[in-house]
N, C-alpha and C positions, 0 to 999 in steps of 0.2 A: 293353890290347893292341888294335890296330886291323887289323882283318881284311876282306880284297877278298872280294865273292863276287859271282862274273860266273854267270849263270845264275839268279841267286836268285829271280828270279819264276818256276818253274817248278814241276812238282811235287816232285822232291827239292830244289832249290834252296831253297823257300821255310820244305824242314822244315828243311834244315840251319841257315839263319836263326833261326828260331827255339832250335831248340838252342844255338845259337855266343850268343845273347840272355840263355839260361836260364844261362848258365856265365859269364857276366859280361865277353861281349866288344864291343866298339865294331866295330858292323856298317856298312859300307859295300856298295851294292850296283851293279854296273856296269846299266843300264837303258839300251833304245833309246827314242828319241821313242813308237813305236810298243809298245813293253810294256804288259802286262798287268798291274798292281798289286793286282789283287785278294785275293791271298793275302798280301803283308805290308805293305795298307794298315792302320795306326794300332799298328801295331809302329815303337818307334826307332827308324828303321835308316835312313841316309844314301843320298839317291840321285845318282848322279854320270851325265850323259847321255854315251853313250860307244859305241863297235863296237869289237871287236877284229879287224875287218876296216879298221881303222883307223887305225893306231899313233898320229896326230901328237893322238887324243882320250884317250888313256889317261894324259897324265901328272899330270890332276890327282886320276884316279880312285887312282892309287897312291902320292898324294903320304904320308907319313912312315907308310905300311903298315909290320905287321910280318909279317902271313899271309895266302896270296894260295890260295884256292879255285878252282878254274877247275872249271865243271862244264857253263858256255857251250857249245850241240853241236848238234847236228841229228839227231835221230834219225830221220826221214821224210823223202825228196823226192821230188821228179818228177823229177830229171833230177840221174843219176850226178852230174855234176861237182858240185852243190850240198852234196854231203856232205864232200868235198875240201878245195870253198872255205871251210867253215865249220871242219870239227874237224881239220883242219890247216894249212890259214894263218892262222886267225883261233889258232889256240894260241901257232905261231911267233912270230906278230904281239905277242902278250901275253908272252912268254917275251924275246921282246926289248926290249919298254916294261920290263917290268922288271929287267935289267939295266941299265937304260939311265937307270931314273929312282928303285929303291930303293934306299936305301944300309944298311938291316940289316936283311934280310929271313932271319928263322926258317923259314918252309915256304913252297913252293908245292906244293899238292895237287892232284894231278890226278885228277879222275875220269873213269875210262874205264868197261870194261865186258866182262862178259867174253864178247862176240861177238868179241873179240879173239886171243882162245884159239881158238874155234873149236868144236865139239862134239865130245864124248869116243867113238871109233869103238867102245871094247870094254868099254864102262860104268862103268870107271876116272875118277877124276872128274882133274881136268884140276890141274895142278898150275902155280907159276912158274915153274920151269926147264924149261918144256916148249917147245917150239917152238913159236910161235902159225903159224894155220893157216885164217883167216877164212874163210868159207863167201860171206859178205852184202859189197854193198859200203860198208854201214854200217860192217861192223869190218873191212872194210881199212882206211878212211878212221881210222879211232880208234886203229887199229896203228899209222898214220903221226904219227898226234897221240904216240903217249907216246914214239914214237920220238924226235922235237922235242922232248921233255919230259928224254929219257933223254941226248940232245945237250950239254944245259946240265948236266947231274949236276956236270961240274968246278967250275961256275961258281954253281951256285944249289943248295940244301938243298931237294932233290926228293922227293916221295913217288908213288906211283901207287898207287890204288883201282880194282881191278874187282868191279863188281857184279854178280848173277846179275840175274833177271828179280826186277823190284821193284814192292811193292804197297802200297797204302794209301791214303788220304783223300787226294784232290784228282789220282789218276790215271788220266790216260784212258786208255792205253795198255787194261790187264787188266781197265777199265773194259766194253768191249764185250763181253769173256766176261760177267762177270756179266749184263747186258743182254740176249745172244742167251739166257743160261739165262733169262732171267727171261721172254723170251719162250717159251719150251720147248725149244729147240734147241740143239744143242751140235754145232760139226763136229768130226768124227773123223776121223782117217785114221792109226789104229791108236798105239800107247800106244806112251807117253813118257814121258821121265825129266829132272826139271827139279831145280837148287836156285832154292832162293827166297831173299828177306829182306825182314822188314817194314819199311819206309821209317824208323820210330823205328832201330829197333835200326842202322838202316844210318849214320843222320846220327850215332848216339852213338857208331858204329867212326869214321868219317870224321874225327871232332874227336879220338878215343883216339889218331891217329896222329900228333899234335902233339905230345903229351904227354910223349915219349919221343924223344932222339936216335938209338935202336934203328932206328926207321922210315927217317931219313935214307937214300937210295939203294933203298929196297926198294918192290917191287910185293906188293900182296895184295890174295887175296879177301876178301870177306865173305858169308856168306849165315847161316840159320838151321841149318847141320850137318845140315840133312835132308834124304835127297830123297824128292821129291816124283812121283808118277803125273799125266797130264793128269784120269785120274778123279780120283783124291783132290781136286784142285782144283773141280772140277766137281762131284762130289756134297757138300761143304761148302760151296760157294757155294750151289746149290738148298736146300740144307738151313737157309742161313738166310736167305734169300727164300722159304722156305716155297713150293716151286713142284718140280716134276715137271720131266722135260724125256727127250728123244730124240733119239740119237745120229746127227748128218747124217754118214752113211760118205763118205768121199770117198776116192778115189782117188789116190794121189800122184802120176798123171800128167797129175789132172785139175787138181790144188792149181796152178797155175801160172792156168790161167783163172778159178779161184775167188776169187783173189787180184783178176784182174785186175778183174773182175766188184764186189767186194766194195771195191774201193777207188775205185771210180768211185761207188757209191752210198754208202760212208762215206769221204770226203777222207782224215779222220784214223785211217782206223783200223788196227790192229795187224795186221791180214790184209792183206798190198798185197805186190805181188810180190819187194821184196827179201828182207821177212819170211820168204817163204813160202823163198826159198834156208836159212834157218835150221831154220825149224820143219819141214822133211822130214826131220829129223835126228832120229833120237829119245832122244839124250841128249848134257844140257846141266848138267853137274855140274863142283863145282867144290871144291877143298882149299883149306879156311883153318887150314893146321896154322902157317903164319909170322906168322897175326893172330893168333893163340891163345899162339904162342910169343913174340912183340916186343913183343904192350901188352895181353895176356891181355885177349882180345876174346871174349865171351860174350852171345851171342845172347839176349835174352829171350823174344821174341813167339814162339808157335807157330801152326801155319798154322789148327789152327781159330779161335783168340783174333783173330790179323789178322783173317781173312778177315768174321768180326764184327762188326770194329768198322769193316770197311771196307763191308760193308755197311749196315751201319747212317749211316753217313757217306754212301751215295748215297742213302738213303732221306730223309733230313734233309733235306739239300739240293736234293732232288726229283728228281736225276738217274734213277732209278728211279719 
């Protein structure tokens, strides 16, 4: 079976690759001139040069496909509109190259996220039938993608995936917490409530929802069933960095210049002021009773075993 995966040099991209590899599938990966190939150079995998802000390059990358991945997105910008142009017309864009150029396509999989949803106001973890209610202009922009996604349902065999906040080897994102702890520092601005899931177990739900025609037309979470404190994260991260650290109190009126502050001296990093519309929230929880129930999706990693191996993964590679 021959499977699209737009995004796959990324950090879930390149684990779902390898997974979609490990289960004996004929990987294709959408790539710009300008990508990163670091994570699945000298793995099989087909590269085809391509944008999805580009429809007239897509049709060799989905010539005789039969499962199409969309995980293509922008999680950062500088400037509102760039989330827009990326995880909404570059989807539509893709959703209509393939109409246009498959003729027996099994899945298109969308991965969203669940800044989609929104944060849970009364600690209730957020369900699919729930009204989404974005906070970030990230997950408006990504509401508007599965919206595009949810468009075609007549016409194409759709799935949607929201993720919680995700960890593992090769992420930068939850990469700077470990780094500010390793430095000693941790900012706070009072406790939080998160689900998580470790990037394996995430890419083994992702591919579980091909499996089954159950998934067809359905949206779900996935995380590891637990949740999680910003301590809990934080004193298992110090604990296996072998390091102490001290809580930077912050103010949540001040989180907006901390932000702005913190992303001017890290470009990339997960603190920059759209974030910070998220993280004033302090719960971010999410129900996977419909992955539990459609393709009996069972989490294995838990948050100290991840957090392990994900440190141990920055130590190797020096990132630490």
């Amino acid at each position: 079976m021959k499977v699209i995966v737009t995004g796959g040099t990324g950090f879930i991209g390149s684990h779902l690759v390898e997974e979609l590899l490990l289960q004996g599938y004929s990987v294709t990966c959408l790539v710009r001139s300008t990508s990163n190939l670091q994570w699945i150079e000298g793995y099989p995998v087909s590269l085809v040069q391509g944008d999805c802000l580009r429809v007239e390059t897509l049709k060799d990358l989905l010539c005789d496909c039969n499962y199409v991945f969309h995980l293509a997105g922008l999680t950062k910008a500088q400037k509102m509109q760039d989330f827009y142009c990326t995880n909404v017309t570059g989807t539509e864009n893709l959703l209509e190259a393939v109409c246009k150029y498959v003729g027996d396509l099994k899945r298109f999989v969308h991965v969203s996220t669940l800044a989609v949803a929104g944060p849970c106001t009364d600690g209730i973890p957020v369900c699919v039938d729930m009204q989404p209610a974005p906070v970030s202009d990230y997950g408006k922009s990504k509401l508007q993608g599965e919206r595009a996604v949810l468009a075609y349902k007549d016409r194409l065999p759709i799935t949607i995936v929201r993720p919680p906040a995700v960890y593992g080897p090769r992420d930068r994102d939850l990469f700077y917490v470990f780094k500010m702890i390793h430095q000693g520092i941790f900012p706070y601005w009072g406790k939080s409530y998160y689900s998580l899931i470790y990037v394996d177990d995430l890419v083994k739900g992702i591919v579980a929802t091909i499996k089954t025609d159950k998934t067809i037309g359905g949206t779900y979470y996935l995380s590891d069933l637990q949740v999680h404190t910003n301590a809990d994260m934080a004193d298992a991260i110090a604990q296996e960095l072998g390091c102490h650290y001290i809580k930077l109190r912050i103010p949540k009126s001040v989180m907006p210049v901390f932000a702005s502050l913190t992303g001017r001296l890290m470009k990339k990093s997960i603190i920059n002021p759209d974030k910070i519309k998220e993280l004033s929230h302090p719960y971010w929880l999410c129900n996977c009773e419909e992955a539990i129930r459609d393709f009996e999706f069972e989490p294995k990693v838990k948050l100290k075993d991840g957090i392990r191996w994900t440190a141990n993964w920055y130590k190797i590679h020096k990132w630490l």
